[in-house]
C-alpha positions in Angstrom: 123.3 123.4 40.2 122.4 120.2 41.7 120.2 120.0 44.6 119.4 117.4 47.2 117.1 116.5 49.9 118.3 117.9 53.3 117.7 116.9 56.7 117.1 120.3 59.1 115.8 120.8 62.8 113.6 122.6 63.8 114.1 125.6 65.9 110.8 125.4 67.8 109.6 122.4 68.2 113.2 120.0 67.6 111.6 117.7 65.1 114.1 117.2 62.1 112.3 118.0 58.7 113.3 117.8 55.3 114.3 120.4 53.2 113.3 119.3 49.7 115.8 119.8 46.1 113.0 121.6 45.2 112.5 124.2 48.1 116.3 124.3 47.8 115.7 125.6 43.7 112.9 127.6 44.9 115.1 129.3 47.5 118.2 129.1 45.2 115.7 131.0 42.6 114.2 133.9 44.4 118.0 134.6 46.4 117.5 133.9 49.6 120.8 133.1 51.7 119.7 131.3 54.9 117.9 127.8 55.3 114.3 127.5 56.8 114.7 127.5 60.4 111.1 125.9 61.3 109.2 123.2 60.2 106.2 123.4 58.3 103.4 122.8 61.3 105.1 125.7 63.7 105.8 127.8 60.2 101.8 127.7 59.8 101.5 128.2 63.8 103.8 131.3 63.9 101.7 132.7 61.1 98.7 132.6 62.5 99.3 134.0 65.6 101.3 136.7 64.3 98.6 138.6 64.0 98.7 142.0 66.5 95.9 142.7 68.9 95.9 146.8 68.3 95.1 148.6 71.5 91.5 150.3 72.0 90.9 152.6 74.2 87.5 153.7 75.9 87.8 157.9 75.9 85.6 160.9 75.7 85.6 163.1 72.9 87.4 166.2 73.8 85.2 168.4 71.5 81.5 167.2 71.9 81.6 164.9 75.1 80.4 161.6 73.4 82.1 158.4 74.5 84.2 156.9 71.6 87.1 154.3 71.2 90.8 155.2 70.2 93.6 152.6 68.4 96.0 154.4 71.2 96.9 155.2 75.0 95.8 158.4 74.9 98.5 161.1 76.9 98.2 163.6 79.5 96.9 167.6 78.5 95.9 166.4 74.4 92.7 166.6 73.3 91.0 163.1 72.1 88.6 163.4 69.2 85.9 161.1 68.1 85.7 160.5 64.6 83.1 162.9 63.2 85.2 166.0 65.3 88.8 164.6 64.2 87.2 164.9 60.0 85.8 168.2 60.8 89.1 169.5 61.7 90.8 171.7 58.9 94.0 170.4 57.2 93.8 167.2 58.1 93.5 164.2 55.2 89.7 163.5 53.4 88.1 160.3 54.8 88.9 157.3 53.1 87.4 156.8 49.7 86.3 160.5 49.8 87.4 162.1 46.5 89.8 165.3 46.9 88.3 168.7 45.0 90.5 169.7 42.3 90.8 173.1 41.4 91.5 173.9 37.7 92.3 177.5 36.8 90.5 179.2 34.5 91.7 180.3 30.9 91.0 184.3 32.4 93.5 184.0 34.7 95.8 182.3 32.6 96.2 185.2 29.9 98.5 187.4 30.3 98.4 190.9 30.9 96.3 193.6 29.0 94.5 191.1 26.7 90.9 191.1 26.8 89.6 188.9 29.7 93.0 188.9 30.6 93.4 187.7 34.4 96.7 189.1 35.4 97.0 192.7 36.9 97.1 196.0 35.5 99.5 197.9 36.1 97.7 201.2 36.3 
């Protein structure tokens, strides 16, 4: 397939930009269906500013009292945990880069029944 350089505006700013033959392989290559809509400077500007502010909010820990920060609005009648209190809490996922416990079974409790060191129950 022959390509061409193509003259496209800019959805942003208005300024025409060209759409190279090789862009046009490139996006020929990788399947993509629609032309670039923005120019290269407000491509770059959209991509930096893209970037979400994530909401922090100041709280008190439910549990001990101490003043902590939350990456949420907390709600009305649920309990707010700091950190240390929210990974004390049973059930809940290890802290990152903690390593789970694994729990082999033994070869006793694997044996079957009325063996010697057999793990399984007797039935007398």
């Amino acid at each position: 397939m022959e390509f061409t350089d193509r003259v496209l505006k800019c959805i942003d700013c208005g300024a025409e930009f060209i759409f190279t033959a090789g862009e046009q392989l490139f996006f020929h290559d990788k399947q993509f269906t629609n032309d670039p809509k923005r120019c290269k400077q407000c491509k770059a500007k959209r991509a930096s500013s893209s970037g979400r502010a994530r909401t922090e909010t100041r709280t008190t820990c439910s549990e001990c009292g101490t003043a902590t920060t939350v990456p949420f609005k907390p709600t009305q009648g649920r309990p707010v945990l700091c950190r240390s209190c929210f990974q004390k809490q049973p059930g809940k996922a290890p802290a990152r880069g903690a390593k789970p416990e694994i729990l082999y079974p033994t070869t006793a409790a694997l044996a079957p029944t009325g063996t010697p060191g057999g793990g399984g129950l007797d039935p007398s």
